[in-house]
C-alpha atoms as an extended CHARMM CRD file, in Angstrom:
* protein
*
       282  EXT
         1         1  UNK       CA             26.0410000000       38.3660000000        3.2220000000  PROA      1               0.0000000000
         2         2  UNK       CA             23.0450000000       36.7180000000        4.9900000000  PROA      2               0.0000000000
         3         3  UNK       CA             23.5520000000       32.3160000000        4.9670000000  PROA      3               0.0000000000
         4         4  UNK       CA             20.5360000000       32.2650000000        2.9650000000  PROA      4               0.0000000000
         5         5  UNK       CA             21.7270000000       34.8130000000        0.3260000000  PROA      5               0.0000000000
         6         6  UNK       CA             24.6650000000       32.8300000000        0.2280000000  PROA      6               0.0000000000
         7         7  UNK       CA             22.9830000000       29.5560000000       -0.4530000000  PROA      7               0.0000000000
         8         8  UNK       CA             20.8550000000       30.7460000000       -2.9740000000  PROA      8               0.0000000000
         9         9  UNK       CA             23.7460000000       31.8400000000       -5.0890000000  PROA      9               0.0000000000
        10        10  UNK       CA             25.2980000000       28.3950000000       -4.8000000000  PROA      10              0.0000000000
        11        11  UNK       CA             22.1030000000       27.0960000000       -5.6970000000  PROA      11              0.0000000000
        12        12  UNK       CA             21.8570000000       28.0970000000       -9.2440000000  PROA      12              0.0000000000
        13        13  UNK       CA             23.6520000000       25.1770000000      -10.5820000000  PROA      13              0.0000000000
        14        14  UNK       CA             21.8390000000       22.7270000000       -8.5270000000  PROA      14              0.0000000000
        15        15  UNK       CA             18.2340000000       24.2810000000       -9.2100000000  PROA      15              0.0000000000
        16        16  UNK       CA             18.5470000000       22.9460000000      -12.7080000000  PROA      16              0.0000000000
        17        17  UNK       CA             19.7710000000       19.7030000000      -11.6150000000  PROA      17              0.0000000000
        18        18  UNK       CA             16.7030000000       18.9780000000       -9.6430000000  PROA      18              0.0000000000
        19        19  UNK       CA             14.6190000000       21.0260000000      -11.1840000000  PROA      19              0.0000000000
        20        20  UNK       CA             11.1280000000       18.6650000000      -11.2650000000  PROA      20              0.0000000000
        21        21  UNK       CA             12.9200000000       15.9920000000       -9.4010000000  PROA      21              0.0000000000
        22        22  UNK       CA             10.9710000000       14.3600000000       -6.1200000000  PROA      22              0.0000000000
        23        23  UNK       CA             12.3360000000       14.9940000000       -2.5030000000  PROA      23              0.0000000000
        24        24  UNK       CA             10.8520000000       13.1380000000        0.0840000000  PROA      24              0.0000000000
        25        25  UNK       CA             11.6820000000       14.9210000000        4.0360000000  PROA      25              0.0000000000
        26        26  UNK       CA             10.8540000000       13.2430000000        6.7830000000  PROA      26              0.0000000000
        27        27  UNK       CA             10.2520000000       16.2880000000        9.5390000000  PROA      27              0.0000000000
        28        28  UNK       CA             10.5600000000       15.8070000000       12.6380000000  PROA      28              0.0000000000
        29        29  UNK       CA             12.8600000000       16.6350000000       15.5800000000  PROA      29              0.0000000000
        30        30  UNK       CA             13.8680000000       19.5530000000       17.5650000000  PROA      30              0.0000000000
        31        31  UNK       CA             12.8420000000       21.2350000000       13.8660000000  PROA      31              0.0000000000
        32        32  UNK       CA              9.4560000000       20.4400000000       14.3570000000  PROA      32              0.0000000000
        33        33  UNK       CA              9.5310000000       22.2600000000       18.0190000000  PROA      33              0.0000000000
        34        34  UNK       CA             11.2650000000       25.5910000000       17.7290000000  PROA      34              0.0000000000
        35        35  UNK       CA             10.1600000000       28.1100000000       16.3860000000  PROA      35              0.0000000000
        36        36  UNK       CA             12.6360000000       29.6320000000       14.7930000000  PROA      36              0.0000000000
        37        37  UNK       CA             13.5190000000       26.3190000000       12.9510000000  PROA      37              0.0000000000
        38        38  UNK       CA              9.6070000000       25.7310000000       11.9080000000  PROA      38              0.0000000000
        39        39  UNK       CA              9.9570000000       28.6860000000       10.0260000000  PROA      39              0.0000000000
        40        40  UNK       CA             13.1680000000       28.2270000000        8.5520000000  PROA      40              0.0000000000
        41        41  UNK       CA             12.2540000000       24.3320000000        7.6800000000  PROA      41              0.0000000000
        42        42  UNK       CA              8.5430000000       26.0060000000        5.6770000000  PROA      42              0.0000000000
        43        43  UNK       CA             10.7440000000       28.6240000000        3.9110000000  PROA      43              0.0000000000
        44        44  UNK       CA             13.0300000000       25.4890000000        2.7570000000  PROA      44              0.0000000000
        45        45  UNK       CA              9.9730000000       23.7230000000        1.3940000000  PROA      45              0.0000000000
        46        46  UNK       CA              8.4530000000       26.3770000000       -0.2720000000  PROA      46              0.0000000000
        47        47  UNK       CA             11.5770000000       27.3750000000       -2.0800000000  PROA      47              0.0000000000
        48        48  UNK       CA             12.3280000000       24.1720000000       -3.1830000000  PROA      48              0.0000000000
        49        49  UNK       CA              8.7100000000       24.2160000000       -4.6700000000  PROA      49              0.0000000000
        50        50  UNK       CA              9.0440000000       27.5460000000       -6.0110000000  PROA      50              0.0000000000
        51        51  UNK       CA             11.4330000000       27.0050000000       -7.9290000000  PROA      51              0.0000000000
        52        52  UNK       CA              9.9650000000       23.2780000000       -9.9200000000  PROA      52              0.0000000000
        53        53  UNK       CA             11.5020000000       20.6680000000       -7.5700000000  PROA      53              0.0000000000
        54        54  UNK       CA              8.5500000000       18.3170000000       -5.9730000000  PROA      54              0.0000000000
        55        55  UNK       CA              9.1360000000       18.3880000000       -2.3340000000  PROA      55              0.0000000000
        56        56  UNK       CA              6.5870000000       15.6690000000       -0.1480000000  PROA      56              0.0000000000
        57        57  UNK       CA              6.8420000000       16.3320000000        3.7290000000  PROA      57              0.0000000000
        58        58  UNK       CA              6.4400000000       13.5530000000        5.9430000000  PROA      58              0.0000000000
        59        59  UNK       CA              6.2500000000       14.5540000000        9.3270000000  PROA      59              0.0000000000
        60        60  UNK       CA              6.2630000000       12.8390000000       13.0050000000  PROA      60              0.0000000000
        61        61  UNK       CA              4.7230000000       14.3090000000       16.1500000000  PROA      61              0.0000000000
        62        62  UNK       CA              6.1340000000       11.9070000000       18.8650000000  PROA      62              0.0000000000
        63        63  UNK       CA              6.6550000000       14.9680000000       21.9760000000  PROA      63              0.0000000000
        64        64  UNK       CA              3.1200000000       16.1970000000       20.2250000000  PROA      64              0.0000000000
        65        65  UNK       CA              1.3790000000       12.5380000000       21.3390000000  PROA      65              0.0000000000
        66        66  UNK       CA              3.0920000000       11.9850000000       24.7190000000  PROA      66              0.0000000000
        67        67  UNK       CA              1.6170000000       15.8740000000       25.4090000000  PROA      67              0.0000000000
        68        68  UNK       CA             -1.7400000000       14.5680000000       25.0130000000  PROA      68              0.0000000000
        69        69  UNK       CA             -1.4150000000       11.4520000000       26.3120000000  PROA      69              0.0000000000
        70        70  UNK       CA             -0.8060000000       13.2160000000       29.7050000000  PROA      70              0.0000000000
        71        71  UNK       CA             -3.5230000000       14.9230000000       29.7340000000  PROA      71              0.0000000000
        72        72  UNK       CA             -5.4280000000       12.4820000000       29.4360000000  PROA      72              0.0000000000
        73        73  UNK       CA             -4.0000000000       10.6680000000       32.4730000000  PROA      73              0.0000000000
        74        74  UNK       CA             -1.8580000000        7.9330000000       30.1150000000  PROA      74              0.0000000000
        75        75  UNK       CA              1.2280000000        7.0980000000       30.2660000000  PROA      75              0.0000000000
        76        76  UNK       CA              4.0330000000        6.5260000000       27.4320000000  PROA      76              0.0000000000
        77        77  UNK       CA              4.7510000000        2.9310000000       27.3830000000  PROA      77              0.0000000000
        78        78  UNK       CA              7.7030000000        2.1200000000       24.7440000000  PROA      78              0.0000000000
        79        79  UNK       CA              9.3120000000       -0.9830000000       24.1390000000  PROA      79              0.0000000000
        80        80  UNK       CA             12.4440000000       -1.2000000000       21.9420000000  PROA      80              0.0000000000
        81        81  UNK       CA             11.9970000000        2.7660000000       21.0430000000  PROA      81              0.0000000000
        82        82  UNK       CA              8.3210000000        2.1160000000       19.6050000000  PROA      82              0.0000000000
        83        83  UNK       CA              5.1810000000        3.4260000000       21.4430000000  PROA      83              0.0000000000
        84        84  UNK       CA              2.8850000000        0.8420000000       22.7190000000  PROA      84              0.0000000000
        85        85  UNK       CA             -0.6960000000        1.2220000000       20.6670000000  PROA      85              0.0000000000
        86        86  UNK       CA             -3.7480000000        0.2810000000       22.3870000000  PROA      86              0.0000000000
        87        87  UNK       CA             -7.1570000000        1.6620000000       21.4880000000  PROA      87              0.0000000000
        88        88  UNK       CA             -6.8460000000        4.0750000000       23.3800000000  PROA      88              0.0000000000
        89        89  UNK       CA             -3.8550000000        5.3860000000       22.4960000000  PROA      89              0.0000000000
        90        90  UNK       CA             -4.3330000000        4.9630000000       18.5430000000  PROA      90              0.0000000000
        91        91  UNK       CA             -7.0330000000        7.6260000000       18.9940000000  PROA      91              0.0000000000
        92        92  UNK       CA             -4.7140000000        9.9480000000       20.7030000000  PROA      92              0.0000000000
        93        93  UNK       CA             -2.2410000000        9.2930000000       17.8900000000  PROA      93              0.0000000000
        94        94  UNK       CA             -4.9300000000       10.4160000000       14.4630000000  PROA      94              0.0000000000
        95        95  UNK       CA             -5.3850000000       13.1550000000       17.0130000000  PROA      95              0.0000000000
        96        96  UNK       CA             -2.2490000000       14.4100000000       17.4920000000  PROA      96              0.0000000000
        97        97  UNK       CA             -1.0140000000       13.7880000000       13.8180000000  PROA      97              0.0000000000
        98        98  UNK       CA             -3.4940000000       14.2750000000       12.0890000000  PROA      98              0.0000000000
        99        99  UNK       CA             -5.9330000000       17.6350000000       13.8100000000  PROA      99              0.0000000000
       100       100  UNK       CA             -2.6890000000       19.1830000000       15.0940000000  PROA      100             0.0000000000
       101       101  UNK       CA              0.5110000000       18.6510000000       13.9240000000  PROA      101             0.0000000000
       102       102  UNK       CA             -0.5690000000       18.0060000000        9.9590000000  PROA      102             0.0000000000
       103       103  UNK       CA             -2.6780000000       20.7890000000       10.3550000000  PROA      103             0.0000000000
       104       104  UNK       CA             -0.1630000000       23.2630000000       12.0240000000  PROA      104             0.0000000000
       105       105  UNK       CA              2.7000000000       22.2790000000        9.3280000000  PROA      105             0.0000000000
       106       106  UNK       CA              0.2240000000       22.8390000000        6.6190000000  PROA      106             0.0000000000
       107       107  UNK       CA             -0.8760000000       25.8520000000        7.6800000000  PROA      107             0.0000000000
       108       108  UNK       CA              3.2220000000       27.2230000000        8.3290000000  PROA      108             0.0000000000
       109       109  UNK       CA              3.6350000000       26.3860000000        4.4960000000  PROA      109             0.0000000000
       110       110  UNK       CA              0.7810000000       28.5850000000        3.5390000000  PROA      110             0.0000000000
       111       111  UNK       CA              1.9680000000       31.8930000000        5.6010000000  PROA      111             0.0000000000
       112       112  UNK       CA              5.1690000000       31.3110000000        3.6010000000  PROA      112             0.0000000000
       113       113  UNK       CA              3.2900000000       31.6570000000        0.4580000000  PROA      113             0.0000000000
       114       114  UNK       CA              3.2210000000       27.7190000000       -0.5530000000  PROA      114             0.0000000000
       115       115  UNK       CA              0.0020000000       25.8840000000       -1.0510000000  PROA      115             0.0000000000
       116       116  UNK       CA             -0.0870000000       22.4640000000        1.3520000000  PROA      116             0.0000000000
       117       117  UNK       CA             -2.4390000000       19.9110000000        1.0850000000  PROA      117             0.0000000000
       118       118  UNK       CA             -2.8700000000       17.8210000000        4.9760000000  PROA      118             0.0000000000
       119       119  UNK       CA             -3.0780000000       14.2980000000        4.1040000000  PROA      119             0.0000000000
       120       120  UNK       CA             -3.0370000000       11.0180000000        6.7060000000  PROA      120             0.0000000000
       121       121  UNK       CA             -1.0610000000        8.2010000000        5.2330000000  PROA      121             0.0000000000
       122       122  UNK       CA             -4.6310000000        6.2520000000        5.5800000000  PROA      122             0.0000000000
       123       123  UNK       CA             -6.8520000000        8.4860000000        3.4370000000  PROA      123             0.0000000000
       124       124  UNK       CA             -7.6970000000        6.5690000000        0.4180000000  PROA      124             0.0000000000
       125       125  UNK       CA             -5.0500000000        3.8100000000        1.3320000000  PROA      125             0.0000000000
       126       126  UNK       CA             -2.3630000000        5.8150000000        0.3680000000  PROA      126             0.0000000000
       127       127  UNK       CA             -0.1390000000        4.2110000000        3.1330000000  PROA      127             0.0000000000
       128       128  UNK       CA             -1.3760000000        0.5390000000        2.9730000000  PROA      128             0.0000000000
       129       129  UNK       CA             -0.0620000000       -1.5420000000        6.8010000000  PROA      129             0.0000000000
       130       130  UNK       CA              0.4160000000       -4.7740000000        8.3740000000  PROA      130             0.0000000000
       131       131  UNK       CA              0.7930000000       -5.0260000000       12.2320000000  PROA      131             0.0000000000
       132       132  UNK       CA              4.5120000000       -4.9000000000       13.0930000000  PROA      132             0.0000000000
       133       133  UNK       CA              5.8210000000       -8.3700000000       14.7200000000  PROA      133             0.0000000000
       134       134  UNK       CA              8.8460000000       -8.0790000000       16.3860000000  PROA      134             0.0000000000
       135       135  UNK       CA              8.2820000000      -11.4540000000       18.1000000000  PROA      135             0.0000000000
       136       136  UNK       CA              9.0720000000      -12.8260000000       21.4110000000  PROA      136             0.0000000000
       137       137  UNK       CA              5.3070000000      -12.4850000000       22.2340000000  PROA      137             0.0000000000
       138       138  UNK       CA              5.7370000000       -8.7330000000       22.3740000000  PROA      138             0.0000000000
       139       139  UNK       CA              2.3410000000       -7.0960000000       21.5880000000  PROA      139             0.0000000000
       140       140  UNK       CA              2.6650000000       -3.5100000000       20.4790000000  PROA      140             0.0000000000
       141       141  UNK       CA             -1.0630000000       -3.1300000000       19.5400000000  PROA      141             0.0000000000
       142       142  UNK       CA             -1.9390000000       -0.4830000000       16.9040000000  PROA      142             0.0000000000
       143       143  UNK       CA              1.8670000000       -0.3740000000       15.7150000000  PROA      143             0.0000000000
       144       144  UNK       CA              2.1550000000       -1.3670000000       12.0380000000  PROA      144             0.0000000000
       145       145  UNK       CA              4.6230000000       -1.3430000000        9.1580000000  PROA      145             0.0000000000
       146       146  UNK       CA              4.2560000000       -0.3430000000        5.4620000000  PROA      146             0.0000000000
       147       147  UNK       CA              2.4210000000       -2.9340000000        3.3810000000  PROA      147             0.0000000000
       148       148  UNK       CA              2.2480000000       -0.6860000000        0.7850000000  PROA      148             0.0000000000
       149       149  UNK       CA              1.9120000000        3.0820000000       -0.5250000000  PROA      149             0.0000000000
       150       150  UNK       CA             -0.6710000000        4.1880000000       -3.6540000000  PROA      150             0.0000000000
       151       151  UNK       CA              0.9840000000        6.7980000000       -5.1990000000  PROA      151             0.0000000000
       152       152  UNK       CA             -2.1110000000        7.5590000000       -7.2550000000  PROA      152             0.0000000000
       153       153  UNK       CA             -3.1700000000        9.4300000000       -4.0590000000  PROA      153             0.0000000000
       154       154  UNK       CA              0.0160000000       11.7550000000       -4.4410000000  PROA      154             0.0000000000
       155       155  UNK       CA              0.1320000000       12.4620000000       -8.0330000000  PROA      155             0.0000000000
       156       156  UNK       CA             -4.0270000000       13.3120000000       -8.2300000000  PROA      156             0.0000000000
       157       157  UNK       CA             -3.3130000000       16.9560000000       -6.4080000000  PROA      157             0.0000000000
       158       158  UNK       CA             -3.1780000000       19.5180000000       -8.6460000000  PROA      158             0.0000000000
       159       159  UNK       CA              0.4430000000       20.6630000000       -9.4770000000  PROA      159             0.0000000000
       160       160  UNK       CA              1.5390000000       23.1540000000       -7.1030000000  PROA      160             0.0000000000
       161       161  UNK       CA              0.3350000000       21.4580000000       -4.2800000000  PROA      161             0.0000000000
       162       162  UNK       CA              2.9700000000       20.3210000000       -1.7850000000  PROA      162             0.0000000000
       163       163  UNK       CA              1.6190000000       17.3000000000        0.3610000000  PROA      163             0.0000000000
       164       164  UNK       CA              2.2040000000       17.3440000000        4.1680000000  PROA      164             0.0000000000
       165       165  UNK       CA              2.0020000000       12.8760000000        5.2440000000  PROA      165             0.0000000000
       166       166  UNK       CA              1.1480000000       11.6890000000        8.3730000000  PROA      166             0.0000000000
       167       167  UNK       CA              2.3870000000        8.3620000000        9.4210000000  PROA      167             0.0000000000
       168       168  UNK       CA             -0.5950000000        6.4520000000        9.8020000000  PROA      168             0.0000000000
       169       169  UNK       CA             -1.4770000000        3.3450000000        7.6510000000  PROA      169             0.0000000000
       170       170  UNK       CA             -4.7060000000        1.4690000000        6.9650000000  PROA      170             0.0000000000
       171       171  UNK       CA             -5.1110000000       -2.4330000000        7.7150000000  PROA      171             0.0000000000
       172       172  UNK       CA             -7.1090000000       -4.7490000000        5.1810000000  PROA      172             0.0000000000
       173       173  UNK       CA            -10.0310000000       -4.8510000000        8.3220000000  PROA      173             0.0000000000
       174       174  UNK       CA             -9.9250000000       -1.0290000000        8.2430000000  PROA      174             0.0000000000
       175       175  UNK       CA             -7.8290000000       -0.3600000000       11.3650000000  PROA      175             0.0000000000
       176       176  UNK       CA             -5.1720000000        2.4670000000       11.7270000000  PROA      176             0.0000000000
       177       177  UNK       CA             -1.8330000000        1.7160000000       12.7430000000  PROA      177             0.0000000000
       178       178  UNK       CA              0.6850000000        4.2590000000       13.7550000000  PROA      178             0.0000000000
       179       179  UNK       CA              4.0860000000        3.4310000000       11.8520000000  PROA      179             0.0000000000
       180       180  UNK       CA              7.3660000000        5.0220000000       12.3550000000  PROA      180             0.0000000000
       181       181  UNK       CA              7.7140000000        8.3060000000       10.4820000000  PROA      181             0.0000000000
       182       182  UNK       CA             11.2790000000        7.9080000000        9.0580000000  PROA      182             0.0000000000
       183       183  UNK       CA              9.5500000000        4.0790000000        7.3950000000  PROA      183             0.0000000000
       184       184  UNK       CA              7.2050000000        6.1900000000        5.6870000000  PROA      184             0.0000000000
       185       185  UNK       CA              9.1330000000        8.2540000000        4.4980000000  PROA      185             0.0000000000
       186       186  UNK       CA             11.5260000000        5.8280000000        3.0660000000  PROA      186             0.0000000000
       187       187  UNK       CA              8.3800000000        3.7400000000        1.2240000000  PROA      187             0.0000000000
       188       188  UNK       CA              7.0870000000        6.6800000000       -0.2340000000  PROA      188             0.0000000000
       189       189  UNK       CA             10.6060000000        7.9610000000       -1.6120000000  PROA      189             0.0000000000
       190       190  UNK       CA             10.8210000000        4.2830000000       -3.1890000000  PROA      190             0.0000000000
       191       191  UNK       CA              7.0910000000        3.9160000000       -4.5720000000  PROA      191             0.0000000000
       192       192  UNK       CA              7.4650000000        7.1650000000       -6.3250000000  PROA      192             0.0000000000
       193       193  UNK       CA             11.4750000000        6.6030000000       -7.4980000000  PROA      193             0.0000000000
       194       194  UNK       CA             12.5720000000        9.6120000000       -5.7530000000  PROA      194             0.0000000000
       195       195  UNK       CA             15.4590000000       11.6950000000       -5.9810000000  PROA      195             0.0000000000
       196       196  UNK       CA             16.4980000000       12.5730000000       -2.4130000000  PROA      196             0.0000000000
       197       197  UNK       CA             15.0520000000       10.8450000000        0.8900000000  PROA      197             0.0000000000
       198       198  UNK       CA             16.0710000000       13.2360000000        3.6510000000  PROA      198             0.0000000000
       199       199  UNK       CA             15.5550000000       12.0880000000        7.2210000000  PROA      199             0.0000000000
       200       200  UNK       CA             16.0260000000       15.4140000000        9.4420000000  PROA      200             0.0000000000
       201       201  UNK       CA             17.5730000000       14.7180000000       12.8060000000  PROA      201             0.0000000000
       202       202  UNK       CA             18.6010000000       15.9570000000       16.1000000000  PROA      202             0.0000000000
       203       203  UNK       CA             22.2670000000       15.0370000000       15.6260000000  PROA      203             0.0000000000
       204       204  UNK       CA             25.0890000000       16.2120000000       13.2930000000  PROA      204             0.0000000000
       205       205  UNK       CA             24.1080000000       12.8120000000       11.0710000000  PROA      205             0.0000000000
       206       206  UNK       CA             25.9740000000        9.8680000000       11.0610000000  PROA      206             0.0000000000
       207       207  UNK       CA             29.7330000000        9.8020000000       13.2410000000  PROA      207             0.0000000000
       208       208  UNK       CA             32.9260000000        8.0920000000       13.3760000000  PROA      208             0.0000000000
       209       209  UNK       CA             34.7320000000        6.5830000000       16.2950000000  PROA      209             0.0000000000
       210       210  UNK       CA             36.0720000000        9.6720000000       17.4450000000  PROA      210             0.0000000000
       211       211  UNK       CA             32.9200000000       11.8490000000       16.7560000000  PROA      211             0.0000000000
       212       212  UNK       CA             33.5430000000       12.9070000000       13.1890000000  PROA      212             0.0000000000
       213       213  UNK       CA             31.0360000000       13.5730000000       10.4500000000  PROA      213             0.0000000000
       214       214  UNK       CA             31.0000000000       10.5190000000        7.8270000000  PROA      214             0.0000000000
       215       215  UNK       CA             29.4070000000       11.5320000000        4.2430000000  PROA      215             0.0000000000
       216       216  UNK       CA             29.8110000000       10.2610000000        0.6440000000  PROA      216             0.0000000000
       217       217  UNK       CA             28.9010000000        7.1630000000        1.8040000000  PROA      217             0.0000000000
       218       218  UNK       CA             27.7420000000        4.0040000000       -0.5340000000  PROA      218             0.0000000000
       219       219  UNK       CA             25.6670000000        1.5750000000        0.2600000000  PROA      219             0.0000000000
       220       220  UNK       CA             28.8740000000       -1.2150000000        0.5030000000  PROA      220             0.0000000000
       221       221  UNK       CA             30.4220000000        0.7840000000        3.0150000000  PROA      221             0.0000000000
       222       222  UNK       CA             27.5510000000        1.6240000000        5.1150000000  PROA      222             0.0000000000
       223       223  UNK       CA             26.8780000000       -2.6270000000        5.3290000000  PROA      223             0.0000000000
       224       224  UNK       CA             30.6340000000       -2.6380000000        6.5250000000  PROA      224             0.0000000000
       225       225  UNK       CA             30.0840000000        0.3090000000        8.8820000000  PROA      225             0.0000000000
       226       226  UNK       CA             27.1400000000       -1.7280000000       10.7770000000  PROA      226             0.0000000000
       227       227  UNK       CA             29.2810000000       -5.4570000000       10.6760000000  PROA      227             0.0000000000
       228       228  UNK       CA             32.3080000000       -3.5280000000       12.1500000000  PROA      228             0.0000000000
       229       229  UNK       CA             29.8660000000       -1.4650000000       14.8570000000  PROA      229             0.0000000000
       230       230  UNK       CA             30.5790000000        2.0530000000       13.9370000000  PROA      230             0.0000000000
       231       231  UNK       CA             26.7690000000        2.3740000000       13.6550000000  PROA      231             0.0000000000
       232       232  UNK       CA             24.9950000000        1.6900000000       16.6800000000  PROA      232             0.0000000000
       233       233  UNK       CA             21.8900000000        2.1200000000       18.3890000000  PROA      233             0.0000000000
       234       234  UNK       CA             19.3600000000        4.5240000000       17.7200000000  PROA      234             0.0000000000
       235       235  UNK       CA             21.1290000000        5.3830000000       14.3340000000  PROA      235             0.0000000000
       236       236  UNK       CA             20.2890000000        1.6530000000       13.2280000000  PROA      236             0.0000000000
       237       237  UNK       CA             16.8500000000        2.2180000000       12.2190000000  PROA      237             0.0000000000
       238       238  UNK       CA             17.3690000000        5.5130000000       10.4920000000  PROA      238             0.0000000000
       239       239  UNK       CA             20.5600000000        4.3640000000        8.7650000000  PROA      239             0.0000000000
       240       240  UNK       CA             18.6570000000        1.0510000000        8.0780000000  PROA      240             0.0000000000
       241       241  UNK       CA             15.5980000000        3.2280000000        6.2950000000  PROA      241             0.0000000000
       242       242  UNK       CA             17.5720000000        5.0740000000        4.8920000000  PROA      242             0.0000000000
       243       243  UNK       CA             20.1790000000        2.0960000000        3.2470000000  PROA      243             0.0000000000
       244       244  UNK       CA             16.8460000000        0.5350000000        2.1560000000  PROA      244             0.0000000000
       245       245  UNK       CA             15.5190000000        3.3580000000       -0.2450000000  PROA      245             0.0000000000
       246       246  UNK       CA             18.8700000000        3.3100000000       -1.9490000000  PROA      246             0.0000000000
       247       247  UNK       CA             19.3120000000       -0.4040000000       -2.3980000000  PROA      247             0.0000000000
       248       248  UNK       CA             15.4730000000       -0.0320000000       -4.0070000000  PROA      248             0.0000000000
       249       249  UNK       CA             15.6750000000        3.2050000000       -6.3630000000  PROA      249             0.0000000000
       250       250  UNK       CA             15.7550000000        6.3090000000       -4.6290000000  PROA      250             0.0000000000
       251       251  UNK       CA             18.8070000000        8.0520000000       -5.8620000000  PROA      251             0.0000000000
       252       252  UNK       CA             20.2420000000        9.5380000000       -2.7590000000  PROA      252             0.0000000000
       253       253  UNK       CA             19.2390000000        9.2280000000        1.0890000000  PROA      253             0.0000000000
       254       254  UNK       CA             20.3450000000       12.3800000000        3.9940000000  PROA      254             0.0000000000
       255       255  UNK       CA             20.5760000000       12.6560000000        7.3780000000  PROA      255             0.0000000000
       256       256  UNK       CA             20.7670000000       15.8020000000        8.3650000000  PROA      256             0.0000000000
       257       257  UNK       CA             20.9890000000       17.9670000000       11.4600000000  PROA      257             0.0000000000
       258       258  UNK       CA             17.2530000000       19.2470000000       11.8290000000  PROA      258             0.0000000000
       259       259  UNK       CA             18.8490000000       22.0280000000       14.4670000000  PROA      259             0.0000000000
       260       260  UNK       CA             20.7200000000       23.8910000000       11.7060000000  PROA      260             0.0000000000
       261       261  UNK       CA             18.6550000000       26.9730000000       10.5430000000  PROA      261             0.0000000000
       262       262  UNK       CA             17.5020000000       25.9840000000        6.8880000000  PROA      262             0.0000000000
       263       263  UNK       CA             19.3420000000       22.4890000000        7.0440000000  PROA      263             0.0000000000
       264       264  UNK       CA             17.0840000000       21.4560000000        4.2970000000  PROA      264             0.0000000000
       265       265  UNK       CA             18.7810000000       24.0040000000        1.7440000000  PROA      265             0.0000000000
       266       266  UNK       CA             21.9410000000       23.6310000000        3.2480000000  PROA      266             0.0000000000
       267       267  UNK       CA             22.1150000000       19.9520000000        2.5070000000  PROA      267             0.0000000000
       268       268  UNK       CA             20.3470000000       20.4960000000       -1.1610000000  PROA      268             0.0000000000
       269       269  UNK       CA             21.9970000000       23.2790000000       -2.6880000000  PROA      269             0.0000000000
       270       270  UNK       CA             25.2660000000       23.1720000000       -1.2480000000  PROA      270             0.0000000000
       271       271  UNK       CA             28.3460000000       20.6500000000       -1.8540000000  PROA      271             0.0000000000
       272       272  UNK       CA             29.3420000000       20.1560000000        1.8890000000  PROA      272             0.0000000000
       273       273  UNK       CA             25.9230000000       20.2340000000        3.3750000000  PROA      273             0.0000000000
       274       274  UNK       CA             25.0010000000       19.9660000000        6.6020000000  PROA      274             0.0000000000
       275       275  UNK       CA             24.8860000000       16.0880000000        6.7640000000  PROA      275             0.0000000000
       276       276  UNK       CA             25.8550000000       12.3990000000        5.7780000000  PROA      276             0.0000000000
       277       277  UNK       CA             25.0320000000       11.3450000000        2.2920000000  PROA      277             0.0000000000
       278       278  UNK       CA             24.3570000000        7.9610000000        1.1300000000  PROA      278             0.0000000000
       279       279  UNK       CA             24.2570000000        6.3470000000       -2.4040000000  PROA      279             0.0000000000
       280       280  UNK       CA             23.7080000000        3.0850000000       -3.4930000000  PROA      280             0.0000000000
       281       281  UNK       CA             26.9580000000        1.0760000000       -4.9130000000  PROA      281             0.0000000000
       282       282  UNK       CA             25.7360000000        2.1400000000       -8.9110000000  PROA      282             0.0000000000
């Protein structure tokens, strides 16, 4: 029996269950570069669709802009894990996420028989920003945060239609800002009172002391799990996004390993899944 054959028979019971609920997946990772994995991640979404859950892609592209950014002769400047924005660079970044990668993850969900519709997170202010501060007279330029997200934009496709998000917000003067993928995720999950928030990674999720898998987790004990340092580093932000869209109505947040063939399913329709799971404290 084929993994997939075997998930779908587990999935009957959970089909129901989330049958017209909204998922919000934040795409990005080593999922979003091999090919095998593209294909398995567009099968995922389509299936989900297929069968009446309301799955919203939200995708990055970060390897995609440093690519062009080379050609070009410019080099990646990043300060505290965020990509300095000038001018210059903004206009590599609608590029990149917007003409390529939306277009290319669009088009991947329509040779797997869904209909995708490309939209950037600043068409018709459906991602709303503010330029992100993090102080100590550190200037990232074009780098913003969510001010706000329209869902108007969202629900005003026609039903069948499976949106595909890039991460770029609109100012109140009218100026794009490129905003972390996994943020935009999270705000959109919240504005529309999501179901599931699943951030797709390029690690097993989140890991104990001595490397284990941690899952089941509530929103109390993932607050204890950052005072005591168990979480650390690059998992702050993530874990952060994702503790935020808990605390603020999304049902359930995942992180999940992105580099596990049709980790999407896996993590949906099965009861171990393939990552950590976190609820708020209700």
């Amino acid at each position: 029996m084929s993994e997939i054959t075997r998930v779908l028979i587990e999935a009957l019971p959970y089909i129901q269950k989330f049958k017209s609920k909204t998922i919000v997946i934040k795409y990005g990772g080593n999922a979003m570069i091999d090919k095998r994995l593209k294909s398995s991640f567009a099968r995922d979404i389509v299936l989900m669709k297929s069968v009446g859950m309301n799955p919203i892609v939200v995708h990055g592209g970060g390897p995609q802009i440093g690519e062009m950014l080379d050609k070009i002769g410019k080099k990646s400047e990043f300060i505290h894990g965020m990509r300095v924005t000038d001018a210059e660079t903004m206009a590599v970044v609608e590029s990149a996420l917007g003409d390529v990668v939306n277009k290319e993850i669009v088009e991947l969900i329509q040779q797997h028989g869904g209909c995708a519709k490309g939209l950037v997170g600043k068409d018709s202010g459906l991602v709303s920003a503010t330029k992100l501060n993090i102080g100590d007279d550190i200037d990232l330029g074009y780098v913003g945060e969510v001010d706000g997200v329209d869902t108007s934009v969202i629900n005003a496709l026609e039903v069948g239609v499976i949106p595909v998000i890039a991460p770029i917000g609109v100012g109140k003067n009218g100026a794009s800002y490129n905003i972390n993928a996994d943020l935009v995720a999270g705000a959109i999950a919240q504005a529309l009172n999501a179901e599931k928030l699943i951030l797709l990674t390029n690690t097993q999720g989140l890991l104990d002391a001595e490397g284990r898998l941690l899952t089941g987790l509530d929103a109390n004990t993932v607050d204890k799990l950052i005072i005591n340092g168990t979480i650390y580093g690059g998992m702050l932000p993530k874990i952060g996004c994702a503790l935020t869209a808990v605390k603020h109505g999304v049902k359930a947040a995942h992180i999940i390993d992105g580099r596990v063939s049709h980790a999407v399913l896996l993590e949906v329709f099965t009861d171990d899944g393939v990552g950590t799971l976190i609820t708020s404290n209700e």
